[in-house]
PQR file with spaces between the fields and no chain letter, atoms N, CA, C, O and H, PARSE charges and radii, in Angstrom:
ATOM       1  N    UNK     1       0.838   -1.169    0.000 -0.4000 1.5000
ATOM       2  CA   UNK     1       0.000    0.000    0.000 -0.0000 2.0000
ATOM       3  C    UNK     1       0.890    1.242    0.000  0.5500 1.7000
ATOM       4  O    UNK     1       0.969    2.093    0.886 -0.5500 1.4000
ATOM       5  N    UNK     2       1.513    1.188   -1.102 -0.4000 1.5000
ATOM       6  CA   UNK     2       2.709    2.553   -0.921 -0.0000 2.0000
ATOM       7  C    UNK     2       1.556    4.129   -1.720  0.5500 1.7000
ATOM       8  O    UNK     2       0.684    4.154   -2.590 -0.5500 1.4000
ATOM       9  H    UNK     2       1.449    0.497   -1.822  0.4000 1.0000
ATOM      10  N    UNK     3       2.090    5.029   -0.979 -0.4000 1.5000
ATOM      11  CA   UNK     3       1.364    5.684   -1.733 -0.0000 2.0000
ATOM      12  C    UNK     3       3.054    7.000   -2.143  0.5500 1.7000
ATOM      13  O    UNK     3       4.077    7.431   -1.612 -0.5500 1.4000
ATOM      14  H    UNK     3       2.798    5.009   -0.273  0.4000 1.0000
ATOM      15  N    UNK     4       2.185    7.080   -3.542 -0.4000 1.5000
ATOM      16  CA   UNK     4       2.975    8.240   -4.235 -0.0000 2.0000
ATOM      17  C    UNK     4       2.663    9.619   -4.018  0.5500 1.7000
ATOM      18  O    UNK     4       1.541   10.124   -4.036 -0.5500 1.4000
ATOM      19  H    UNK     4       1.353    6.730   -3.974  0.4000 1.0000
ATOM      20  N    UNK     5       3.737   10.168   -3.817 -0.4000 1.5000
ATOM      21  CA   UNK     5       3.558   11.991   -3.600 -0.0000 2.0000
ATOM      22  C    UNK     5       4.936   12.673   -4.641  0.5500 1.7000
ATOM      23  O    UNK     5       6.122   12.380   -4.794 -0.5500 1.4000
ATOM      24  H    UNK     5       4.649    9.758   -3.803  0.4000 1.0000
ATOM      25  N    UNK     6       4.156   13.539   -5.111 -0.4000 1.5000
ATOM      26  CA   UNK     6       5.090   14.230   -6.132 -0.0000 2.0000
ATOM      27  C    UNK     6       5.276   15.874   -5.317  0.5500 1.7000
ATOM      28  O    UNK     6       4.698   16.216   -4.286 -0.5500 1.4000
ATOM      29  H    UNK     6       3.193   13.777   -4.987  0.4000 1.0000
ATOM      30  N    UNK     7       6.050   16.536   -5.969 -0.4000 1.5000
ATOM      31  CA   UNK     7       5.923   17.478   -5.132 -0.0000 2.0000
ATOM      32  C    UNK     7       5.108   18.687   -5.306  0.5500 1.7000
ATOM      33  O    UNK     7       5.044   19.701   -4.612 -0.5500 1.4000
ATOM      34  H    UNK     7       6.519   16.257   -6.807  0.4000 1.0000
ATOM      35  N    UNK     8       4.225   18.205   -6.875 -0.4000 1.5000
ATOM      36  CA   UNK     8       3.285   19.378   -7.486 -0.0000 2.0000
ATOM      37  C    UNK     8       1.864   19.015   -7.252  0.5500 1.7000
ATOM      38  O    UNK     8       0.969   19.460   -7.970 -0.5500 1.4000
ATOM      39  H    UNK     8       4.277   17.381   -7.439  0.4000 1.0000
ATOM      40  N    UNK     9       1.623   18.119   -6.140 -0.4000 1.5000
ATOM      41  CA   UNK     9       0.675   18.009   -5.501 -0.0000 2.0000
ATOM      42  C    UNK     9       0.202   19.231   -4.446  0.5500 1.7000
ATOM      43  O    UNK     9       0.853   19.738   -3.532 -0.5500 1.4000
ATOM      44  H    UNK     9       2.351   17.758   -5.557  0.4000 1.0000
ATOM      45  N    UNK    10      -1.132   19.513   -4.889 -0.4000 1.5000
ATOM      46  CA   UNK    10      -1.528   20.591   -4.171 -0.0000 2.0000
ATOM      47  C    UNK    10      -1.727   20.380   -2.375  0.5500 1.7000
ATOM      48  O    UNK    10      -2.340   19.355   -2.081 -0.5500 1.4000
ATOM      49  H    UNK    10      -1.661   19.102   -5.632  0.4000 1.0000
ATOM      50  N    UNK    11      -1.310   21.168   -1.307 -0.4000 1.5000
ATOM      51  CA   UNK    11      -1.305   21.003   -0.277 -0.0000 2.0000
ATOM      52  C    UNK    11      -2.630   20.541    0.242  0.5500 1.7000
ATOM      53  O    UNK    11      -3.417   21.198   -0.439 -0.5500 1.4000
ATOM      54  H    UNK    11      -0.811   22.001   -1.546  0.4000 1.0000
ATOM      55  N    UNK    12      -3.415   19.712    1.140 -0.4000 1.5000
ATOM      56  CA   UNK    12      -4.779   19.455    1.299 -0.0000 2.0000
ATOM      57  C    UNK    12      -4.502   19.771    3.405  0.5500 1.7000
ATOM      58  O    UNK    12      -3.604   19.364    4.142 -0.5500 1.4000
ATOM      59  H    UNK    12      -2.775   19.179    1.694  0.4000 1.0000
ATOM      60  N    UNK    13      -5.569   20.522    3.661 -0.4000 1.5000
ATOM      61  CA   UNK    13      -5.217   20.412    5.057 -0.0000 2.0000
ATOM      62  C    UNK    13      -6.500   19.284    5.728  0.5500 1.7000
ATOM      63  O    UNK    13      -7.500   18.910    5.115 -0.5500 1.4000
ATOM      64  H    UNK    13      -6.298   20.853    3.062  0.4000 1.0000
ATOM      65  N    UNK    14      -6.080   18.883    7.239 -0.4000 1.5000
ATOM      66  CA   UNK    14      -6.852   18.361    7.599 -0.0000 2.0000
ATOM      67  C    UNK    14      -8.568   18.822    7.950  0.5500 1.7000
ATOM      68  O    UNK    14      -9.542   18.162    8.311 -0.5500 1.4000
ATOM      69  H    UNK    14      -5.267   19.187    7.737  0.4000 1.0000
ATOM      70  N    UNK    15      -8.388   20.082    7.684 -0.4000 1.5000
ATOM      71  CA   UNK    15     -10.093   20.534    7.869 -0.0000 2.0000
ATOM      72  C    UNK    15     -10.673   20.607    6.573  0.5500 1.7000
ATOM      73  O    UNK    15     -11.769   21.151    6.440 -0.5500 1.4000
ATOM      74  H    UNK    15      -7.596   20.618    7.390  0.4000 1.0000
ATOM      75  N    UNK    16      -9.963   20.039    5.439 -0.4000 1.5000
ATOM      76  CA   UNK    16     -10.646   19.855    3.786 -0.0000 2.0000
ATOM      77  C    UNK    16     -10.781   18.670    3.946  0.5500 1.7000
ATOM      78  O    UNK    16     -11.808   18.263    3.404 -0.5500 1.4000
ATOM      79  H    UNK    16      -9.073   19.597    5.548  0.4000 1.0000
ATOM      80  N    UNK    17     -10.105   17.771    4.541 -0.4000 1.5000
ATOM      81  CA   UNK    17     -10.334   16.272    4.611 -0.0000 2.0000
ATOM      82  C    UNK    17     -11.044   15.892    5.582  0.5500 1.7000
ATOM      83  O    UNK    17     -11.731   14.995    5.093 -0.5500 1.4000
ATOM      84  H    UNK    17      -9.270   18.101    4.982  0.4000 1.0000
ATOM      85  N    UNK    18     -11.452   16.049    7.161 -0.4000 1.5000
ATOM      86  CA   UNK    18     -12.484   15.750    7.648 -0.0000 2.0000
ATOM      87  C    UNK    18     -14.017   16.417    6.867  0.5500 1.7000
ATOM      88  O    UNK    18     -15.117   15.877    6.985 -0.5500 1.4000
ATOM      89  H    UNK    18     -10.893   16.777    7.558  0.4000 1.0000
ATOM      90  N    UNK    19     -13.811   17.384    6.268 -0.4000 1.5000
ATOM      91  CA   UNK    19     -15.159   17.819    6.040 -0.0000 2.0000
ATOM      92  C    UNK    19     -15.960   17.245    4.999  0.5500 1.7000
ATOM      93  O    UNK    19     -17.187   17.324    4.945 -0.5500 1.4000
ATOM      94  H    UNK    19     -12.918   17.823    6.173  0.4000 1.0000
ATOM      95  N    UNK    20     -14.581   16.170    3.471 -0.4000 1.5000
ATOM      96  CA   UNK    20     -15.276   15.343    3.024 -0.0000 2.0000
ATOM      97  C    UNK    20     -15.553   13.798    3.374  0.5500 1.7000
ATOM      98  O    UNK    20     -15.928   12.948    2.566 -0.5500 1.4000
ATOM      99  H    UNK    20     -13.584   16.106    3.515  0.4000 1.0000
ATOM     100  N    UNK    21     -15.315   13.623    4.624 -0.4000 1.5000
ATOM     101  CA   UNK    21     -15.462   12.354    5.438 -0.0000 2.0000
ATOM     102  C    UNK    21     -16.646   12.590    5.973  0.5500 1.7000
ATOM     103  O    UNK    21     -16.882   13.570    6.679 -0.5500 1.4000
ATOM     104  H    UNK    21     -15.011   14.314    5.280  0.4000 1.0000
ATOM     105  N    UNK    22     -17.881   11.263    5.521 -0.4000 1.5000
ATOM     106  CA   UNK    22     -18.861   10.607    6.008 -0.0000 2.0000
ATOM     107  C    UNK    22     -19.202   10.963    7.336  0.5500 1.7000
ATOM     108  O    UNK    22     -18.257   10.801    8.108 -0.5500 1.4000
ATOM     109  H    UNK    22     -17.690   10.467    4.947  0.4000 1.0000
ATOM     110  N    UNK    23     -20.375   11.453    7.927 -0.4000 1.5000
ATOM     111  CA   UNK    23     -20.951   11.252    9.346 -0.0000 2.0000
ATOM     112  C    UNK    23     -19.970   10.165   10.062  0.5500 1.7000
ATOM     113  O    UNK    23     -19.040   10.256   10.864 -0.5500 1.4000
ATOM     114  H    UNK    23     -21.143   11.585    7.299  0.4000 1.0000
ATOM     115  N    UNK    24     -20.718    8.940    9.291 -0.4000 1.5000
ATOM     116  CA   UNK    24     -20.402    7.263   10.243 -0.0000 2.0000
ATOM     117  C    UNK    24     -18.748    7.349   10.107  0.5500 1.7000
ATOM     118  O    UNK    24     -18.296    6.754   11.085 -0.5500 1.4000
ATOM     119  H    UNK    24     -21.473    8.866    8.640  0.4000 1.0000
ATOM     120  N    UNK    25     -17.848    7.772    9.417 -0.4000 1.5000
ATOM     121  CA   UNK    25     -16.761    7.643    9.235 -0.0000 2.0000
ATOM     122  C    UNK    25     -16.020    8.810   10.186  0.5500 1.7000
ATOM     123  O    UNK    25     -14.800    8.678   10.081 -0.5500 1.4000
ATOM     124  H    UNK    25     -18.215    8.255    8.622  0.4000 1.0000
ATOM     125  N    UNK    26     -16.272    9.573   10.808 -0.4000 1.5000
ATOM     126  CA   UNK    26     -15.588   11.290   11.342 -0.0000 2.0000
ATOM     127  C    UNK    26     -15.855   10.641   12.303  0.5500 1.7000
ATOM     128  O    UNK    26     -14.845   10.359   12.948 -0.5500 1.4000
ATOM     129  H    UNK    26     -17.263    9.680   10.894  0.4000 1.0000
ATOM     130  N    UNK    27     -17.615    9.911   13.089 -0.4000 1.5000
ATOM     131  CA   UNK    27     -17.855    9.349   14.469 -0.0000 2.0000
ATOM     132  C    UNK    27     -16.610    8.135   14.536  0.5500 1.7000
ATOM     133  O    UNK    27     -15.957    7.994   15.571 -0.5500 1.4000
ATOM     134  H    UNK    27     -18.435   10.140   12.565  0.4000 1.0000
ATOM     135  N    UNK    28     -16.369    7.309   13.357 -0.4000 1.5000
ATOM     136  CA   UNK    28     -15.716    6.140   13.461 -0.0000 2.0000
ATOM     137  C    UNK    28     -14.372    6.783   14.484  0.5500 1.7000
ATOM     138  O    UNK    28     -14.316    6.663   15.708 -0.5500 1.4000
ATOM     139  H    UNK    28     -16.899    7.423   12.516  0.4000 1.0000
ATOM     140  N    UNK    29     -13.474    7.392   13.710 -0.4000 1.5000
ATOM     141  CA   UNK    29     -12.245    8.396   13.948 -0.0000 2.0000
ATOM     142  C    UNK    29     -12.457    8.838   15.380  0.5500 1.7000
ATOM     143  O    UNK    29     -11.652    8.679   16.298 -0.5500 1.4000
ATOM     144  H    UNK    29     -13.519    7.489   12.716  0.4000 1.0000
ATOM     145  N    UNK    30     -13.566    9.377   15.445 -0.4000 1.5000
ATOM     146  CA   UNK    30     -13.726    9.925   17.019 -0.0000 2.0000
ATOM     147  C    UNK    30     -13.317    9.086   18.276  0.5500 1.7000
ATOM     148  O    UNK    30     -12.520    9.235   19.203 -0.5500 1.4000
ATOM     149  H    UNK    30     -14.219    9.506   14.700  0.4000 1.0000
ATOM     150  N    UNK    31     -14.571    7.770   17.739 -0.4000 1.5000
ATOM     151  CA   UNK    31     -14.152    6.929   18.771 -0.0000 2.0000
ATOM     152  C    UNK    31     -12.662    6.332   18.892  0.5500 1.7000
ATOM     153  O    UNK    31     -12.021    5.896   19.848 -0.5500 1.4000
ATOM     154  H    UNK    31     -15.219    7.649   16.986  0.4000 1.0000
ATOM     155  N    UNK    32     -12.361    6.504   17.432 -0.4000 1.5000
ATOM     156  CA   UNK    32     -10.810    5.843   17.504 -0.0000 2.0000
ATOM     157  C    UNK    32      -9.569    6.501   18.533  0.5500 1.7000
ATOM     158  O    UNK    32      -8.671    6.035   19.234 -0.5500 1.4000
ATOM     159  H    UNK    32     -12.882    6.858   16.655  0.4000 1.0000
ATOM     160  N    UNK    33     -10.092    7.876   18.177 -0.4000 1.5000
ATOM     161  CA   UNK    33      -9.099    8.729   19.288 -0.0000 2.0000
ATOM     162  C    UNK    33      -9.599    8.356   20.483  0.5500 1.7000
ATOM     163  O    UNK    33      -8.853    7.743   21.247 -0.5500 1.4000
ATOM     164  H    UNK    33     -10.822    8.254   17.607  0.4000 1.0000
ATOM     165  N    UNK    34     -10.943    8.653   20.871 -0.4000 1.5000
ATOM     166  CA   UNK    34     -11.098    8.182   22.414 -0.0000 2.0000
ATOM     167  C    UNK    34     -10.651    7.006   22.765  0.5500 1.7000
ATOM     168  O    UNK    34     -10.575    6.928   23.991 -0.5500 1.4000
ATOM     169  H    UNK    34     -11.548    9.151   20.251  0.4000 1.0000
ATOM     170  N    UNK    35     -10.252    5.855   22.105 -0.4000 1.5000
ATOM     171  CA   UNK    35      -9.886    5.038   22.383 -0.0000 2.0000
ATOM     172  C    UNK    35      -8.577    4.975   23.081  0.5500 1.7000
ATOM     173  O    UNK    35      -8.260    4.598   24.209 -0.5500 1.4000
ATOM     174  H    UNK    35     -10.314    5.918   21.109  0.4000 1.0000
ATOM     175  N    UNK    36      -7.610    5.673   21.617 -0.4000 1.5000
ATOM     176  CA   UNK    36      -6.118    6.005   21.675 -0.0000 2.0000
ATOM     177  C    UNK    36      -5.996    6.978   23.164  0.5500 1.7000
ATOM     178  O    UNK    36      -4.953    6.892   23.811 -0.5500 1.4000
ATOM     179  H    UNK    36      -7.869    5.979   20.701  0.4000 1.0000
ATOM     180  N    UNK    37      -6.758    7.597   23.491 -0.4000 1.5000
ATOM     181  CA   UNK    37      -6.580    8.959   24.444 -0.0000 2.0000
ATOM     182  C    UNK    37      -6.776    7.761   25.963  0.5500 1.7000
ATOM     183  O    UNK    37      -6.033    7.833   26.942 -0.5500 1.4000
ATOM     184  H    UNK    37      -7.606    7.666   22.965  0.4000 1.0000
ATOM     185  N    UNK    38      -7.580    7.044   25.869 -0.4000 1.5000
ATOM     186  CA   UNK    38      -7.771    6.180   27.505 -0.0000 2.0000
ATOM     187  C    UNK    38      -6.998    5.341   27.118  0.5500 1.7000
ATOM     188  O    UNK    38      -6.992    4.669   28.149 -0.5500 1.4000
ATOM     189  H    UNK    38      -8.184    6.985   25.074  0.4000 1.0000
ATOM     190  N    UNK    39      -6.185    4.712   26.315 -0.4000 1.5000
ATOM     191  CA   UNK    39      -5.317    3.847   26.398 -0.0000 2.0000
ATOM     192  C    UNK    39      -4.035    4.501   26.926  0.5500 1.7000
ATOM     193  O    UNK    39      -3.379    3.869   27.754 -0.5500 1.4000
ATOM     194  H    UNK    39      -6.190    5.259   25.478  0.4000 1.0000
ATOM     195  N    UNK    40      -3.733    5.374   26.636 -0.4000 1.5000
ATOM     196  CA   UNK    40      -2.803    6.684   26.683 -0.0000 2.0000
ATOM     197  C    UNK    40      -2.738    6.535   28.707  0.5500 1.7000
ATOM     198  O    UNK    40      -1.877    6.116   29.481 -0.5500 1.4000
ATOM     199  H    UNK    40      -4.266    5.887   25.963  0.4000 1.0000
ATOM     200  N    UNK    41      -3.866    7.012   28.859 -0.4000 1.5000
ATOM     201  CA   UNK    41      -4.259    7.542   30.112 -0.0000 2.0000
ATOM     202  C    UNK    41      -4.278    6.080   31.069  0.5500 1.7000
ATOM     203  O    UNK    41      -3.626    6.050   32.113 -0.5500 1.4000
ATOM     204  H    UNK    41      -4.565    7.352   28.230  0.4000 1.0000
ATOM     205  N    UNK    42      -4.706    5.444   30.827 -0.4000 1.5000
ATOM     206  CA   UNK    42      -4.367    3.940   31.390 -0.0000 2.0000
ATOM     207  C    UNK    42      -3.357    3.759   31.550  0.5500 1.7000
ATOM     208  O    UNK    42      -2.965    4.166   32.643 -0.5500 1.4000
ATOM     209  H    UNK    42      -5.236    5.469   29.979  0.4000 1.0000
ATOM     210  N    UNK    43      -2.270    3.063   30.641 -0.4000 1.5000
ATOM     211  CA   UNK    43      -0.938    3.152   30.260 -0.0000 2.0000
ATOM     212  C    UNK    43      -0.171    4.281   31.278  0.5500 1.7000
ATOM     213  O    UNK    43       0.615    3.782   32.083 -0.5500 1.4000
ATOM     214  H    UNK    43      -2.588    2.732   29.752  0.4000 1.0000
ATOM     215  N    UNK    44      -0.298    5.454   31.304 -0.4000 1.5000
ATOM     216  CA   UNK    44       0.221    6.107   32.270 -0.0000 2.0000
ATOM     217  C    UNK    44       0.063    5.973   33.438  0.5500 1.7000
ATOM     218  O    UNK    44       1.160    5.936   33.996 -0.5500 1.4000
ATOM     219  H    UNK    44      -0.936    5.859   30.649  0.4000 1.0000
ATOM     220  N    UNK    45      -1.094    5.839   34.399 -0.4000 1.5000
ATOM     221  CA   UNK    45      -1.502    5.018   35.491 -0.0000 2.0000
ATOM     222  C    UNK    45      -0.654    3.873   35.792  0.5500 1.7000
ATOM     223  O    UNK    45       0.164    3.834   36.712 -0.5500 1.4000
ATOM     224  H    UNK    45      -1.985    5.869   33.946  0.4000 1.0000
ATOM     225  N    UNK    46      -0.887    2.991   35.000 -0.4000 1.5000
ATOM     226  CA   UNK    46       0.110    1.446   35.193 -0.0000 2.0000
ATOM     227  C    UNK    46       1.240    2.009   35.537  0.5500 1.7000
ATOM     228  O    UNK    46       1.735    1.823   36.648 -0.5500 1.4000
ATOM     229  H    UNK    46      -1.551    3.023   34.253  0.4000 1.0000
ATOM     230  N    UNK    47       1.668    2.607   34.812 -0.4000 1.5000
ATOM     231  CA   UNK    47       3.457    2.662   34.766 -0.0000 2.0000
ATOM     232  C    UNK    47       3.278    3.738   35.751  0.5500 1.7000
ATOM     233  O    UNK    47       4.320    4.297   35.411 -0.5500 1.4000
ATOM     234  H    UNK    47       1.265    2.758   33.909  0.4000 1.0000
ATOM     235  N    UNK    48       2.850    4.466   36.648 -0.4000 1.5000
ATOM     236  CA   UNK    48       2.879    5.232   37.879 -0.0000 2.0000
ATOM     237  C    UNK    48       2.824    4.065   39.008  0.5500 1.7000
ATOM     238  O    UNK    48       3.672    3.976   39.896 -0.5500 1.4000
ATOM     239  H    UNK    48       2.004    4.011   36.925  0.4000 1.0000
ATOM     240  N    UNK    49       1.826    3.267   38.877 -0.4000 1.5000
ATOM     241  CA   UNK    49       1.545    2.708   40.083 -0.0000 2.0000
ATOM     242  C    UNK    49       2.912    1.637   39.634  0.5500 1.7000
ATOM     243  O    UNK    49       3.576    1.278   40.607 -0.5500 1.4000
ATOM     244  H    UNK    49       1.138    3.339   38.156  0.4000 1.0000
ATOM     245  N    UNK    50       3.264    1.239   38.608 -0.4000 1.5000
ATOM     246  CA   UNK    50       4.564    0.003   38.847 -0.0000 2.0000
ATOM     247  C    UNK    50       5.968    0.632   39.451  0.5500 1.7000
ATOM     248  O    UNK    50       6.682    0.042   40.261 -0.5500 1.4000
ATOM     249  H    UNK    50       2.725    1.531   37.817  0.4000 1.0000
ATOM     250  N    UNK    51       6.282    2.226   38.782 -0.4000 1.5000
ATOM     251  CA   UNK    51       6.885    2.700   39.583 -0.0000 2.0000
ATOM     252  C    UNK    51       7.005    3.081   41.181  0.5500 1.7000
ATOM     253  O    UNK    51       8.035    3.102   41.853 -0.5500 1.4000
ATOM     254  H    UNK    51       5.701    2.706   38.124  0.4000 1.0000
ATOM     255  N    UNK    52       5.684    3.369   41.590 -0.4000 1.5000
ATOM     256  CA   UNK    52       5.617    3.384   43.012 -0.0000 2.0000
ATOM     257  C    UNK    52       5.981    2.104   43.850  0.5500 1.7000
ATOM     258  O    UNK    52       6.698    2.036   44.849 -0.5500 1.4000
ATOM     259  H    UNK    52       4.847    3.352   41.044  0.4000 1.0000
ATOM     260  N    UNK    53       4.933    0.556   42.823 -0.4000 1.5000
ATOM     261  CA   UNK    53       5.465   -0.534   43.807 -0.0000 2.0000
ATOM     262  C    UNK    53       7.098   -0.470   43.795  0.5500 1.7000
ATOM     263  O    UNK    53       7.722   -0.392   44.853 -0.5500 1.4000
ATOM     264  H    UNK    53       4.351    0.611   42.011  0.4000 1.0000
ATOM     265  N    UNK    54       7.606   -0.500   42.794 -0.4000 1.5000
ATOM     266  CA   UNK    54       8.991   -0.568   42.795 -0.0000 2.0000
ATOM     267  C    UNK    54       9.852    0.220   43.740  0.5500 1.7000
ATOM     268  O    UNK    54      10.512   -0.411   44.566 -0.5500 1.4000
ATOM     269  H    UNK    54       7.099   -0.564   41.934  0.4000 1.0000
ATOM     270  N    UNK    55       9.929    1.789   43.704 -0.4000 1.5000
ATOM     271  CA   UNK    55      10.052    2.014   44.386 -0.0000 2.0000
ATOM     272  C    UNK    55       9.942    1.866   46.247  0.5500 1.7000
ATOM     273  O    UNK    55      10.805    2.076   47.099 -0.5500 1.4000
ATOM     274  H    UNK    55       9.392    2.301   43.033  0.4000 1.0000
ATOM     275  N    UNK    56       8.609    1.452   46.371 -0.4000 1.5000
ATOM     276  CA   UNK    56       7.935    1.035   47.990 -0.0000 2.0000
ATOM     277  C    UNK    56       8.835   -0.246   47.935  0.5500 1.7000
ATOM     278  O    UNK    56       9.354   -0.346   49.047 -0.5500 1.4000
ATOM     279  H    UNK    56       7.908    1.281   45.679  0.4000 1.0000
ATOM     280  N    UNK    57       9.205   -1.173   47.197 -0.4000 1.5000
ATOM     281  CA   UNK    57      10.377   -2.647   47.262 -0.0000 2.0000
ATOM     282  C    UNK    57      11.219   -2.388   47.589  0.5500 1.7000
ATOM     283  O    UNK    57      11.680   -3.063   48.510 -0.5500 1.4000
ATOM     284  H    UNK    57       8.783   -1.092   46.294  0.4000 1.0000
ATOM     285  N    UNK    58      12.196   -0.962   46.945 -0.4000 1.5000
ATOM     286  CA   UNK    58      13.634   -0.711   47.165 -0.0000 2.0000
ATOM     287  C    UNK    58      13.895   -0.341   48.451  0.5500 1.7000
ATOM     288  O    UNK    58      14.786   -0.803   49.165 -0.5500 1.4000
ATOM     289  H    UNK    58      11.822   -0.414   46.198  0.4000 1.0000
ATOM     290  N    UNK    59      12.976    0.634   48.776 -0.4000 1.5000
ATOM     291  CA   UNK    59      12.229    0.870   50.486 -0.0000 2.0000
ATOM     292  C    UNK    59      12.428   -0.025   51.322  0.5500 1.7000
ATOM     293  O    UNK    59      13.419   -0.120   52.047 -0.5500 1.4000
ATOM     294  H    UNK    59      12.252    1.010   48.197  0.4000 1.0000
ATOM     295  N    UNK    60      11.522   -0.727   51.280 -0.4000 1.5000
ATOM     296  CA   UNK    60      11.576   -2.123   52.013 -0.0000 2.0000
ATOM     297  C    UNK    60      12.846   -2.656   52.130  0.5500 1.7000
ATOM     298  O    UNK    60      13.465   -2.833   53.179 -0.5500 1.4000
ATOM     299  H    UNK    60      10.718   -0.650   50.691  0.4000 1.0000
ATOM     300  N    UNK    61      13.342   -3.001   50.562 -0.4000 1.5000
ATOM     301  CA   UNK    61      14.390   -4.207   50.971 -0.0000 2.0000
ATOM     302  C    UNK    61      15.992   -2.851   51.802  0.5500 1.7000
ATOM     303  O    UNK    61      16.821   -3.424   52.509 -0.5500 1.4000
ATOM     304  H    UNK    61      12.839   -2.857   49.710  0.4000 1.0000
ATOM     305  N    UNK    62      16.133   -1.640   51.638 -0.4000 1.5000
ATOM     306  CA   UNK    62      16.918   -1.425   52.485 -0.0000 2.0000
ATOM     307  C    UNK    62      16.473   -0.958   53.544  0.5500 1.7000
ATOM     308  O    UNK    62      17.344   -0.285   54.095 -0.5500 1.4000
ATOM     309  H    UNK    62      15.459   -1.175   51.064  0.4000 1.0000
ATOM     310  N    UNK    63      15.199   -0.998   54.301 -0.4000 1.5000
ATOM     311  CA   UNK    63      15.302   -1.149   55.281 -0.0000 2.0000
ATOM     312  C    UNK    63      15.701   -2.369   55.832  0.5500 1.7000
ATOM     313  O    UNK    63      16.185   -2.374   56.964 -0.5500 1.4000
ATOM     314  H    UNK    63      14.492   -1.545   53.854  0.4000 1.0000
ATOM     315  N    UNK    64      15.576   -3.356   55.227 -0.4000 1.5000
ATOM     316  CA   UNK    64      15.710   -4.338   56.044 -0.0000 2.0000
ATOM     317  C    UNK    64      17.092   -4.655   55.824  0.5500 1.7000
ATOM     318  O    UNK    64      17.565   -5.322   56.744 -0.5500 1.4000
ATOM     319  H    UNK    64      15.183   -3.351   54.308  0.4000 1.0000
ATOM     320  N    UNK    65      18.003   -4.346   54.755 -0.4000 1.5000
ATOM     321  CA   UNK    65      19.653   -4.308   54.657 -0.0000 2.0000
ATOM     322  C    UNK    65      20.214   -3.498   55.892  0.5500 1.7000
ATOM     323  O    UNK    65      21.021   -4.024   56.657 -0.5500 1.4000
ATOM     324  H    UNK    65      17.619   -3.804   54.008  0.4000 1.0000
ATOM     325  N    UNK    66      19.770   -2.220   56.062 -0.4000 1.5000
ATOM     326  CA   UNK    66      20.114   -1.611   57.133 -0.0000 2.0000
ATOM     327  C    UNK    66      19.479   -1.902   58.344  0.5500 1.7000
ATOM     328  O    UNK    66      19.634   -0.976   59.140 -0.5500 1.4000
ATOM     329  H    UNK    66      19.113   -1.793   55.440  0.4000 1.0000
ATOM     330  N    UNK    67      18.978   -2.613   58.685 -0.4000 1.5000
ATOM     331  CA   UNK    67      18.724   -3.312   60.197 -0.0000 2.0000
ATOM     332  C    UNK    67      19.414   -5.133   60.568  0.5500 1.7000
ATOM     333  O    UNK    67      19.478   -5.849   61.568 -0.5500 1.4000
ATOM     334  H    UNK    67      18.852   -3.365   58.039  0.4000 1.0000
ATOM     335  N    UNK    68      19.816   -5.250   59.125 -0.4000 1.5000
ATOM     336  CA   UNK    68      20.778   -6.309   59.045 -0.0000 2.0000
ATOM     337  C    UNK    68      21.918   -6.237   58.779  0.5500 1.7000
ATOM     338  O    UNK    68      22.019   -6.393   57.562 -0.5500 1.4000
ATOM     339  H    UNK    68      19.765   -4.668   58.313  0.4000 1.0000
ATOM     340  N    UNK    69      22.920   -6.076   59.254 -0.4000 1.5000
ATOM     341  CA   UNK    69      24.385   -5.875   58.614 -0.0000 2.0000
ATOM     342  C    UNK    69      25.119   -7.147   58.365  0.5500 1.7000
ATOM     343  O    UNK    69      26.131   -7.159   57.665 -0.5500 1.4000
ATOM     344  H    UNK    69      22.838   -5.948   60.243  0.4000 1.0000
ATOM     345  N    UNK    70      24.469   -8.575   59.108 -0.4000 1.5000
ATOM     346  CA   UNK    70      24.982   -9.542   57.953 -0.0000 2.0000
ATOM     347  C    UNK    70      24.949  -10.246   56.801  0.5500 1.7000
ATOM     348  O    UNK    70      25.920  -10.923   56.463 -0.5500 1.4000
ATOM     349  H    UNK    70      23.647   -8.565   59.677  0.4000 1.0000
């Protein structure tokens, strides 16, 4: 699916191209971003809370290095 671009192709912006996109097709897109946007937002969560456990481990395990010195 390669697509060709020359360079005497006229510029098209994205508000000429949503506006000839379909109702069902602009809603399709919509939901697609909302999708992309809570996956986004999820994804960031996880990796907050894996950093925290991790962190709260390293915690832990030197406390307990430093109340053990053997």
């Amino acid at each position: 699916m390669a697509m060709h671009s020359s360079t005497t192709d006229p510029l098209v912006s994205p508000t000429q191209v949503w506006r000839h996109l379909s109702t069902d097709l602009q809603v399709h897109v919509i939901r697609l971003l909302a999708q992309l946007a809570a996956h986004l937002v999820l994804t960031e969560i996880e990796e907050e809370h894996a950093h925290h456990t991790r962190k709260e481990t390293r915690d832990a395990l030197s406390s307990i290095t430093q109340q053990d010195p053997t």
